[in-house]
C-alpha positions in Angstrom: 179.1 36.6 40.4 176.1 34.3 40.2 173.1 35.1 37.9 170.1 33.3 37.5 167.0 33.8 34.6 163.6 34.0 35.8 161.1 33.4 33.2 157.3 34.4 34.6 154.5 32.7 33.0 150.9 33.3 33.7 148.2 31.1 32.1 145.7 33.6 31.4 145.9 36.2 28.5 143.1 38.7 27.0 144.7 38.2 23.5 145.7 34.6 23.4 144.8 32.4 26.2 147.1 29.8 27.5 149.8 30.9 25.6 152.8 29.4 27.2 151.4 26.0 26.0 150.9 26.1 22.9 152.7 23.8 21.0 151.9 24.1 17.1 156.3 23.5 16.4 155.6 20.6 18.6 157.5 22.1 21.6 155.6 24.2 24.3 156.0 27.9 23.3 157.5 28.3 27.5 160.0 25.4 25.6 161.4 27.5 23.3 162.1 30.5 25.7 163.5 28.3 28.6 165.9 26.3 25.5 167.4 30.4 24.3 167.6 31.0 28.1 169.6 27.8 28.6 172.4 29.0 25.7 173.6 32.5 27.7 176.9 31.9 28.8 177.0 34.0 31.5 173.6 32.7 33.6 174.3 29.9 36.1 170.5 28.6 36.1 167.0 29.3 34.8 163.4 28.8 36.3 159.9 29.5 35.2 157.9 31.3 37.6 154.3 30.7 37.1 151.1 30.2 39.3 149.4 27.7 37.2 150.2 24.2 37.9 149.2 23.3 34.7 152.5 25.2 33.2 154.6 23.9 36.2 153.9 20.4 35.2 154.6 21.5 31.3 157.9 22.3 32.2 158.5 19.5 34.1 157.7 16.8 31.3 160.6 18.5 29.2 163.0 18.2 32.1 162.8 21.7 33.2 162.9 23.5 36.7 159.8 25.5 37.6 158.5 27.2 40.5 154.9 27.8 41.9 154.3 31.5 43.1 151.7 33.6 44.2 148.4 34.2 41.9 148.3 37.6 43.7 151.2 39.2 42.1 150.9 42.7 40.7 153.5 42.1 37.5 156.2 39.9 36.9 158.4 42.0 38.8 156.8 40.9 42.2 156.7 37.5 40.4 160.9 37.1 39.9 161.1 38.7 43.4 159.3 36.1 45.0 161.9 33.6 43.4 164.8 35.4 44.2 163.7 35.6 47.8 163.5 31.5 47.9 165.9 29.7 50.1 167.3 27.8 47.1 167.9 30.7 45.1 169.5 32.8 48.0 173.5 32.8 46.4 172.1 34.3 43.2 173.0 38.7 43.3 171.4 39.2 39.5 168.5 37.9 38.5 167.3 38.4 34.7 163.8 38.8 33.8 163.3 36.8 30.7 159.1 36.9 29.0 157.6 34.0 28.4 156.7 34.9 25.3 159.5 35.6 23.8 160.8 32.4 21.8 163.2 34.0 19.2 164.9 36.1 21.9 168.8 36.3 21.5 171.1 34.6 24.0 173.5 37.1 23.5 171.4 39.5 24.8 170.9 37.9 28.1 174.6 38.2 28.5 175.2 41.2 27.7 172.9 42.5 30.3 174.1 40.8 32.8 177.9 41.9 31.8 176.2 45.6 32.1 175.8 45.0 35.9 179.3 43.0 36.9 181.2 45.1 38.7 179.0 48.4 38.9 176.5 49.9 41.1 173.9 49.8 38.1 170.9 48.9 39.8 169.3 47.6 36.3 169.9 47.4 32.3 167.2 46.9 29.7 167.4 46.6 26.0 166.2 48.7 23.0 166.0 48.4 19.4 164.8 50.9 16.2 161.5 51.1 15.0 160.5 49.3 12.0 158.4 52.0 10.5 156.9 55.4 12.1 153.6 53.6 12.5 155.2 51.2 15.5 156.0 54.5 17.1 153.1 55.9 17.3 151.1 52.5 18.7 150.9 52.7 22.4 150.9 49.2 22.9 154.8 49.4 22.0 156.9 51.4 24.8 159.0 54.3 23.9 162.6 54.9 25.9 164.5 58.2 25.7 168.3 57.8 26.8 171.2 60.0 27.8 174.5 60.2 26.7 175.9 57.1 28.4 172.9 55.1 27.5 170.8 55.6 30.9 167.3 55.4 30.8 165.6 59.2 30.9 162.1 57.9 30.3 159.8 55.4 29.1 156.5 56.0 28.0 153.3 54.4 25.8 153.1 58.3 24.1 155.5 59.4 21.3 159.0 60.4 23.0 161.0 63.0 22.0 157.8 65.0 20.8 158.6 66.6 17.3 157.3 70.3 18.3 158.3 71.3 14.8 157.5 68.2 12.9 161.2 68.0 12.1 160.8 64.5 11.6 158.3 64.4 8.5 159.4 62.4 5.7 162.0 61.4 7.5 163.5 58.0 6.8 164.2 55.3 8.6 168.1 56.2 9.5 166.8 59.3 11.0 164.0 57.8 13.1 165.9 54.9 14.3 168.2 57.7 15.6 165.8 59.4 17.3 163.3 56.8 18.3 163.8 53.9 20.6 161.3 50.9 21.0 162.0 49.5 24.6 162.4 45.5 24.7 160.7 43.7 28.2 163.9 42.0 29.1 165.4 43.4 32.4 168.6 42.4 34.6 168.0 43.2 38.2 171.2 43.3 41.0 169.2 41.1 43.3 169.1 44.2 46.3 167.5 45.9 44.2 164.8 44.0 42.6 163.9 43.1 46.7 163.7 46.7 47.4 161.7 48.0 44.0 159.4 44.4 44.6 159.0 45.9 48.4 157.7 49.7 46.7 154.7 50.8 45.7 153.7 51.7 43.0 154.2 55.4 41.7 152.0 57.9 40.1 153.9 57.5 36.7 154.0 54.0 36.8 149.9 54.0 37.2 149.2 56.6 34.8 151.5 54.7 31.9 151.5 51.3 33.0 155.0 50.4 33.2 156.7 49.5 36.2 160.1 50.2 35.3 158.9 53.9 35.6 159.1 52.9 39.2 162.7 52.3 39.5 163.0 55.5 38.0 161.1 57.5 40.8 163.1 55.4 43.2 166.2 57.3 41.3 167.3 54.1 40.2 170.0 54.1 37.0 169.0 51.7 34.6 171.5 51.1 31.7 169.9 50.2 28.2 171.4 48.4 26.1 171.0 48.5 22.3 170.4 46.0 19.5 170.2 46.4 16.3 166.9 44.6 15.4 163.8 43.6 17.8 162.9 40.3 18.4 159.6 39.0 17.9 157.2 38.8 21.2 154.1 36.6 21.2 150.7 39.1 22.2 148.4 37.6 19.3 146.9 34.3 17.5 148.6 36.4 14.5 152.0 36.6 16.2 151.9 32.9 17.2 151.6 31.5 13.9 154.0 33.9 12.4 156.2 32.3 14.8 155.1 28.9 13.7 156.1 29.7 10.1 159.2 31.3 10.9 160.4 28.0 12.5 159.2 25.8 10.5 161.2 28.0 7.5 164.8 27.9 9.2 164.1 23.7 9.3 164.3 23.0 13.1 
């Protein structure tokens, strides 16, 4: 079983322009995602996808492998598909979407996904973590995911999910919302037939209306395992989350 990490990066960003090369810790911030990629054990490679040359060549200078792909993708979905369709990637069956932005993400994590999808017919597995406070819930900008009992995907959404009809949940603390509540992590291990055949699918009602593609696999009836963790890592979307970042690693003494 041979897995590969596919890291998209795009130069362009409404909240923080150029983001993948910034380099305030004196690394690229793509740097620091493509070095945690490079500790999971159970990944036999990893690649940047990106359409800016600009980034390929970053990558490049610190002895990375990077690919140029289409500026017309729709999402990074279509962008990882377009890598695993490459003749030189061909031997790979699971391909791991890894963000770009993401430089604190957990190797272990990476693993664990892909150990999700060796030796199943699980067609995907995502992550998830609690909420922080009940104001993260309720921020659309953070993705909600409601499981079943065996820890499959029912549904993601930007809204509230479960709705508290009877505002059981007021006052509650943070035991019982992390219970009930489940912030959705952008990390997603693909078997490589299936990412060709959700890449090759339209997009759905759902997915438009919500802006989330994984609500396409869903339509498609697709089971998509989620795994959870007990703490979220920290994603890059602001100027504010970047230096954040900065401090943080410039606290722990790298």
């Amino acid at each position: 079983m041979s897995s590969l990490i596919v890291i998209p990066a795009r130069y362009d960003s409404t909240r923080l322009p150029g983001k993948p090369l910034l380099r305030q810790t004196g690394k690229y911030l793509i740097e620091h995602v493509y070095e945690k990629a490079l500790q999971a054990r159970r990944a036999t490679a990893v690649v940047v996808a990106t359409d800016d040359h600009r980034i390929a060549t970053a990558v490049r200078e610190f002895d990375g492998q990077a690919v140029m792909t289409s500026p017309q993708h729709r999402s990074g979905t279509d962008r990882i598909a377009e890598v695993a369709a490459m003749k030189e990637f061909s031997h790979f069956n699971k391909i791991v979407n890894v963000q770009g932005d993401e430089p604190e993400i957990d190797p272990g994590l990476i693993d664990a996904l892909i150990r999700l999808l060796e030796g199943t017919d699980i067609q995907m597995a995502t992550a998830a973590a609690p909420f922080e406070n009940a104001e993260e819930i309720a921020n659309p900008d953070i993705v909600k995911v409601v499981v079943d009992q065996r820890r499959f995907a029912l549904y993601f959404s930007r809204s509230v999910i479960p709705h508290d009809r009877d505002n059981q949940t007021a006052g509650a603390g943070p035991l019982l919302l992390a219970g009930l509540y489940r912030k959705h992590l952008g990390i997603y291990a693909y078997q490589k037939t299936f990412l060709q055949h959700l890449a090759a699918t339209a997009s759905c009602d759902l997915e438009k209306l919500e802006r989330l593609e994984q609500l396409r696999a869903l339509y498609l009836g697709a089971k998509i395992v989620v795994h959870d963790i007990p703490q979220a890592y920290h994603g890059i979307d602001t100027p504010e989350d970047y230096e954040a970042f900065v401090r943080r690693y410039a606290s722990a003494g790298a």
